[in-house]
Structures are given as structure tokens and as C-alpha cells.
C-alpha positions as CSV (number, residue, x, y, z in Angstrom):
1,X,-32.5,12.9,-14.6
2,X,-34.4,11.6,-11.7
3,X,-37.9,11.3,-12.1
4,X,-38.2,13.9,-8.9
5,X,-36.0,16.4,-10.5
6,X,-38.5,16.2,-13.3
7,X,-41.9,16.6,-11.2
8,X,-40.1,19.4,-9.6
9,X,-39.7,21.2,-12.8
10,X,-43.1,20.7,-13.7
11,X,-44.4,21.8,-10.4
12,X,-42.5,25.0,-10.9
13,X,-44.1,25.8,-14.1
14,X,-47.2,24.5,-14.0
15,X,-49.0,27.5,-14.6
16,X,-47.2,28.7,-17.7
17,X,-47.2,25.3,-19.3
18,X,-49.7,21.9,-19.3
19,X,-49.3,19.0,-16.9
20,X,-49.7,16.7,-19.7
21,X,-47.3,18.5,-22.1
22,X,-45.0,18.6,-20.0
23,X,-45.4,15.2,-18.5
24,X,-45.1,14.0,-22.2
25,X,-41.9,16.1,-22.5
26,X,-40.2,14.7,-20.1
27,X,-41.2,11.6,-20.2
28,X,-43.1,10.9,-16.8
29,X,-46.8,10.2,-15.8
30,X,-49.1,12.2,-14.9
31,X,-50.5,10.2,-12.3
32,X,-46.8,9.7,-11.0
33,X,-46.5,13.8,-10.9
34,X,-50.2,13.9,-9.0
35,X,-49.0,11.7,-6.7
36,X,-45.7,13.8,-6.0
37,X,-47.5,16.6,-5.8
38,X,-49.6,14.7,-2.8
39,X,-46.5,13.9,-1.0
40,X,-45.3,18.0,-1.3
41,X,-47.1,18.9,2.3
42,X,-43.7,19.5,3.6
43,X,-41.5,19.9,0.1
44,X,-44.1,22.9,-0.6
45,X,-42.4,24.6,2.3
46,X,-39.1,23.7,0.9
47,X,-39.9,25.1,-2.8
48,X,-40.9,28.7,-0.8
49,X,-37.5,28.7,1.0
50,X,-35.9,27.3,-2.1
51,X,-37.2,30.4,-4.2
52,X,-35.9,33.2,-1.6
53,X,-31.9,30.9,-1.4
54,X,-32.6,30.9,-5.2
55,X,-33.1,35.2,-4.9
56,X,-29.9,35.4,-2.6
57,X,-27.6,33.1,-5.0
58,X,-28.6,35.3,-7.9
59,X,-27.5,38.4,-6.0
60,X,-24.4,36.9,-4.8
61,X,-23.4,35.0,-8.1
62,X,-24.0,31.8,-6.5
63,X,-21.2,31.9,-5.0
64,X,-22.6,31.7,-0.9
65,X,-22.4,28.7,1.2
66,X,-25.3,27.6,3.3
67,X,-23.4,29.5,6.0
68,X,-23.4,32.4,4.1
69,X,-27.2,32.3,3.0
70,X,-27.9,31.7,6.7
71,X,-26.6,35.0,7.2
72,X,-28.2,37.0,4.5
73,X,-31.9,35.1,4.9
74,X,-31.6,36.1,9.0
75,X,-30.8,39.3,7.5
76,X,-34.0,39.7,5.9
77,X,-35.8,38.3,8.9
78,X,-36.1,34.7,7.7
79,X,-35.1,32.4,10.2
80,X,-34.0,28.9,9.3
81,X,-31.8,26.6,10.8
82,X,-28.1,26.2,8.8
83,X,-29.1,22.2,8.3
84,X,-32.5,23.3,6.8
85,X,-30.5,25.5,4.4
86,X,-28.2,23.1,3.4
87,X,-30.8,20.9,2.8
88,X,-32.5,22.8,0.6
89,X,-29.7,24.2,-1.1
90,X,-28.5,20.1,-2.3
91,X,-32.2,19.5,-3.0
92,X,-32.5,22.5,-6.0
93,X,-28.7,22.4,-6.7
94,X,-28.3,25.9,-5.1
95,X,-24.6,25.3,-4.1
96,X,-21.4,27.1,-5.2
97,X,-18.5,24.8,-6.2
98,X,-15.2,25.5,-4.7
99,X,-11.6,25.0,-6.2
100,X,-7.8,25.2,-4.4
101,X,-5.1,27.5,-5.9
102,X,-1.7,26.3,-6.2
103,X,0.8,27.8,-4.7
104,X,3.7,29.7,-6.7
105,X,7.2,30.0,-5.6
106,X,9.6,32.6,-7.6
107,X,13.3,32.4,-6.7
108,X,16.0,34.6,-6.7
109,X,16.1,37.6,-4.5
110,X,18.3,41.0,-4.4
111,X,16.0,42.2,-0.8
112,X,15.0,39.7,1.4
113,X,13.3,40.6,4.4
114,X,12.1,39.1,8.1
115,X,8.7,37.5,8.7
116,X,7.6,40.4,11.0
117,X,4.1,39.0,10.3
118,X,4.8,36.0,11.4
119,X,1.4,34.5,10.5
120,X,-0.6,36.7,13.1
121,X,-3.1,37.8,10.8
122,X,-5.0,39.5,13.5
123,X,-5.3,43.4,14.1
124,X,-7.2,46.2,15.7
125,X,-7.6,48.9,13.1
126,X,-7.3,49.2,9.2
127,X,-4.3,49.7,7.7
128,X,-2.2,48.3,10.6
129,X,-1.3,44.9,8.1
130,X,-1.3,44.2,4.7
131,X,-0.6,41.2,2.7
132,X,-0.1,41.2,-0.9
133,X,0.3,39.1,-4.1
134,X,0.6,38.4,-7.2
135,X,-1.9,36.0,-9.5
136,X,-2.3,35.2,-13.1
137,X,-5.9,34.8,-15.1
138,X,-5.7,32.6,-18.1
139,X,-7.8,34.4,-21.2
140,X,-8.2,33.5,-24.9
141,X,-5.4,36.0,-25.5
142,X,-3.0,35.1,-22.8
143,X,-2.6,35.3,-18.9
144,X,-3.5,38.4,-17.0
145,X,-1.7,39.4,-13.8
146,X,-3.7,40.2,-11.0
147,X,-1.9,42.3,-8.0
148,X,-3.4,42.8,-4.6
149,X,-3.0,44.3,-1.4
150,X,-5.9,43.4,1.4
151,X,-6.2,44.7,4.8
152,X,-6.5,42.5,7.2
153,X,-8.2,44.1,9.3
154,X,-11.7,43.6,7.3
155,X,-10.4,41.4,4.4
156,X,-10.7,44.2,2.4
157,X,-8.7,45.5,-1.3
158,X,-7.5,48.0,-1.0
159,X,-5.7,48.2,-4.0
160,X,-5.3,46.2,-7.2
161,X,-3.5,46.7,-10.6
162,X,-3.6,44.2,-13.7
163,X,-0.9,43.9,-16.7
164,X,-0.1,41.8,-19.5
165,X,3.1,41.2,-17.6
166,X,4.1,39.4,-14.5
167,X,6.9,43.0,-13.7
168,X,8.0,45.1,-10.9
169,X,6.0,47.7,-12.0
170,X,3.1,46.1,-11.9
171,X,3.9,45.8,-8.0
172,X,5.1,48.9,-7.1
173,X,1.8,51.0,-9.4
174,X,-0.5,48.7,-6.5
175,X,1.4,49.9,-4.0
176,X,1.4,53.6,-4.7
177,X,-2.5,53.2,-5.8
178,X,-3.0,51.8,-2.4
179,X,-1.2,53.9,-0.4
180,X,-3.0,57.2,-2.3
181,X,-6.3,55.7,-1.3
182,X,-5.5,55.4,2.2
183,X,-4.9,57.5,5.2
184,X,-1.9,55.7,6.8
185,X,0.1,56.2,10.0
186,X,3.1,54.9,11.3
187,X,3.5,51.1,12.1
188,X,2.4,49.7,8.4
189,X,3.1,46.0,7.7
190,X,3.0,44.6,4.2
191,X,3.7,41.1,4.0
192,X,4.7,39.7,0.8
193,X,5.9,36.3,-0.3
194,X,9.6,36.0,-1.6
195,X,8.5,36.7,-5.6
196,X,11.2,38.5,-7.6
197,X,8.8,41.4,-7.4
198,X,9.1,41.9,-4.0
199,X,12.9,41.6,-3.5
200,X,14.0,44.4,-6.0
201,X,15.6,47.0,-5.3
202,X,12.3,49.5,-6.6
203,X,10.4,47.8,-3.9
204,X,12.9,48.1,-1.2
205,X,13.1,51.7,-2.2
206,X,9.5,52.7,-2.8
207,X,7.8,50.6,0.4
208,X,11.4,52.5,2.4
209,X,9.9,55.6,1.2
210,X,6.6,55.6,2.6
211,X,7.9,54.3,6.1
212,X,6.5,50.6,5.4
213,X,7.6,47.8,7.8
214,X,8.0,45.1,4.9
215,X,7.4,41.2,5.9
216,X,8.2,38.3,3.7
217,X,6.9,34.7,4.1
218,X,9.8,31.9,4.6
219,X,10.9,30.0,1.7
220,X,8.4,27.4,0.5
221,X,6.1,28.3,3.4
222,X,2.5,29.4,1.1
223,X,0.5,30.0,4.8
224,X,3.1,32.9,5.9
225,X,1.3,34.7,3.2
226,X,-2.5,33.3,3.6
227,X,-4.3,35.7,3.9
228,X,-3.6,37.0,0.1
229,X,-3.5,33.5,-1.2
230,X,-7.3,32.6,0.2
231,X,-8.3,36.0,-1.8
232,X,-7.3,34.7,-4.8
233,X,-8.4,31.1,-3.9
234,X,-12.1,32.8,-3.6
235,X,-12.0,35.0,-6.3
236,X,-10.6,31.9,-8.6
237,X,-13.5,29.7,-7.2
238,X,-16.5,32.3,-6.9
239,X,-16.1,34.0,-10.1
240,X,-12.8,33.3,-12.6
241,X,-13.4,29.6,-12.8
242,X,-17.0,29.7,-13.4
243,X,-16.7,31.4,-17.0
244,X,-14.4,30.8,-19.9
245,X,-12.7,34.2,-20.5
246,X,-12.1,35.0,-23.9
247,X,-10.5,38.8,-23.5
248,X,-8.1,41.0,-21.5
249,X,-10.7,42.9,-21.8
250,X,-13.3,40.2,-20.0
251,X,-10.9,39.3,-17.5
252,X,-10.6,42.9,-16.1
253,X,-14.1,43.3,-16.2
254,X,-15.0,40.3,-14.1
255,X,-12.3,41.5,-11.8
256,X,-13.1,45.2,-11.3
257,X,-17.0,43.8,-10.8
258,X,-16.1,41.2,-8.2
259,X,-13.5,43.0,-6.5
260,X,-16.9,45.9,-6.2
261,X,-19.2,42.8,-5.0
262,X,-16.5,41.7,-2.5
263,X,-15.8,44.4,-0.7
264,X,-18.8,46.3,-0.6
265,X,-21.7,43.6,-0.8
266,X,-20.2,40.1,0.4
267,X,-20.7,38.8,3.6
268,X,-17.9,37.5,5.8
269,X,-18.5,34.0,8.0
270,X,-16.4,35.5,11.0
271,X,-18.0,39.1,11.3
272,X,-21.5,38.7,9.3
273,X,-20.2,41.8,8.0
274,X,-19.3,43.1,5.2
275,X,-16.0,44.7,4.9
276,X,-17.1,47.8,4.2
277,X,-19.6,47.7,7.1
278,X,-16.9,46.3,9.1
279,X,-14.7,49.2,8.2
280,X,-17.1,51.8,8.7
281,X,-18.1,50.3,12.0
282,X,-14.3,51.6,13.3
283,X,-14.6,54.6,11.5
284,X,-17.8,55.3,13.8
């Protein structure tokens, strides 16, 4: 550990604990802390801003970018500029890893449908386009299959359904739990990608009954279906990787909690919104 990173640490705590003890503890002088400490005219501003970033992370789960904090701080009237956060946020190691999801391809198919979709993820009202998919989460006892629809309209989930097994049923319960939440009209899309799932005949025949335009990505093309692949690539990277699950029972807690703290509480880059504010802004 840099000696820095250690004066730091004793700055932060140097009323609960001695200069010298800790100084001893870790190893450093005191007269190389004072003279830190001497040099902190403009760190001291950085440890203030520091503390709040520190504040938003632990609301957020760490998992915010310095975009992202930018957001929220300007949102509590603290005005920064993005480098200045990013700064910062290196300095007291207040940034969020990120990880890529592989892409999964399952083969044979009794429905196969057009891409209506057609990568334009862009719409003017909620349930206009879905896109959903399938993931797993790996746990002490085994993988847990994670099912999602989101709107595209606010990024939102709509709906979501876990299982012990990668089934059609597991599909066609998010479906149904999604389309009992929702007040839809006429015009639907749900795109899917070409997973056995999505080409049976229950599918064809539930999605038929509610009047749902169904879209399916080309084979081996993952960004026909991006939209439901980067929810899982930020749920994977902002939450599941971060902890080693032990239960089913773990896995569908994290879920259920993050899948609360993402649509109701996390801010979205393109709107600064999020997408519950972004939904009840049409609603209004």
C-alpha cells in the first residue's frame, strides 16, 4: 500500500484513533503524515466530495459510474465537473467494476419468426416493444434461470420469473405475469432471440393469444436482441458478480432487490431518469 493511501486512512480517523498509533500501525512517520496533511489545501476539498460519492455509492451499491454520480450529486445541488468526479472516484477507489456477458445461442426451432424489430430499439410510449430473455445465475446449489421482459420504452421490467429449470414454462409464466401487470393495446412487439423457448409451439400459441407481434433476432446475431442482453450484462456486473451466492434462495433475493433498485431508484445516462420517473412522466 502506498504510503498516501495510508496517510489518507489516518487522516480519516484521526479523531477516533492516535496519530502515533496509527502511524506505528501502519508503518509510516509521523512527520511524513504532518507533512501530507500540509499538502491537503486542495485534497481536503477532495476528501469532502469524496465523503458525499462515498454516500451515493453506498445507496446505489457501488455500482454508478462517474457519469452516473454526476447525475445524482447535481441532483442534490452539488455541482462538479464529470473529470473532477472521476478524479476523485480513482483517488478513494470509489469505482464500480464492470464485466461482459457471453452470448448464448440454443438451436433447434418448431416457430421461427421475422425480425420485425429489426434493431430499432426506439419508441414513443410504454409497452409499444419488448425484448426478452433468458439468463442463468450460478449458486452453491446449482444455476438459477432468470427470465425477463423490458420495455423499451424506459428500460424498465416489467416482468421476471426464476426456476430451477432452463423450460418453456418458465417463459410463457413471464409472459402471462407481464402481460397481467400491464395495460396493453394493440401493436405489441416482443422480440426474442431464437432459444428453444421461444420457438415452441406454447409460445406461438400463448403470445397468438394475446394479439402479440412476435420478433426474433437472426441466427448468431446477439445485438438483434440487445437490449435484453445489456440488462443482464448490468445486472451480472452491478450486483450477481460482486457476491459469491451460496443459495437458490440468495440468488432470488439479490434479484427481486436489484430488479426493485433498478427500476424504481437507478438512474439512466440517456434520460437522467429513472425508469419509473420516466414512465410516470408519459403517464402525466
Amino acid at each position: 500500500m502506498r504510503a498516501s493511501v495510508k496517510y489518507r486512512v489516518i487522516y480519516r480517523h484521526k479523531d477516533k484513533y492516535s496519530i502515533s498509533g496509527m502511524c506505528s500501525f501502519l508503518d509510516v512517520s509521523r512527520s511524513g503524515y504532518y507533512d501530507f496533511v500540509r499538502r491537503m489545501d486542495i485534497p481536503a476539498r477532495d476528501l469532502s466530495l469524496a465523503e458525499i460519492i462515498r454516500e451515493c455509492q453506498d445507496k446505489c451499491g457501488k455500482t454508478y459510474g462517474y457519469r452516473r454520480v454526476h447525475i445524482w450529486l447535481e441532483r442534490n445541488g452539488i455541482h462538479h465537473n464529470p473529470k473532477t468526479i472521476l478524479r476523485v472516484m480513482n483517488k478513494y477507489n470509489l469505482l464500480s467494476v464492470v464485466r461482459r456477458r457471453k452470448y448464448h445461442n440454443y438451436g433447434e426451432y418448431l416457430h421461427r419468426y421475422p425480425n420485425v424489430m429489426n434493431r430499432d430499439f426506439n419508441t414513443e410510449k410504454p409497452n409499444q416493444k419488448w425484448a426478452t430473455d433468458i439468463s442463468y445465475i450460478h449458486t452453491g446449489q446449482g444455476f438459477l434461470y432468470l427470465s425477463i421482459i423490458r420495455d423499451l420504452y424506459d428500460n424498465s421490467i416489467v416482468a421476471y420469473r426464476t426456476s430451477k429449470k432452463q423450460n418453456i414454462r418458465l417463459v410463457l409464466e413471464t409472459v402471462k405475469e407481464a402481460m397481467k401487470k400491464e395495460k396493453v393495446t394493440a401493436g405489441l412487439q416482443l422480440h426474442s432471440d431464437q432459444g428453444f423457448q421461444y420457438t415452441s409451439q406454447a409460445y406461438f400459441k400463448l403470445t397468438t393469444s394475446y394479439n402479440i407481434k412476435q420478433s426474433m433476432s437472426r441466427r448468431g446475431n446477439p445485438y438483434d436482441n440487445a437490449m435484453a442482453e445489456n440488462f443482464f450484462s448490468i445486472l451480472k456486473t452491478e450486483c450477481i458478480n460482486r457476491v459469491k451466492i451460496k443459495t437458490y434462495d440468495d440468488a432470488m433475493e439479490l434479484i427481486d432487490n436489484y430488479i426493485y433498485f433498478y427500476n424504481n431508484e437507478r438512474i439512466q445516462l440517456r434520460t437522467k431518469l429513472t425508469p419509473l420517473e420516466k414512465r410516470c412522466q408519459y403517464v402525466a
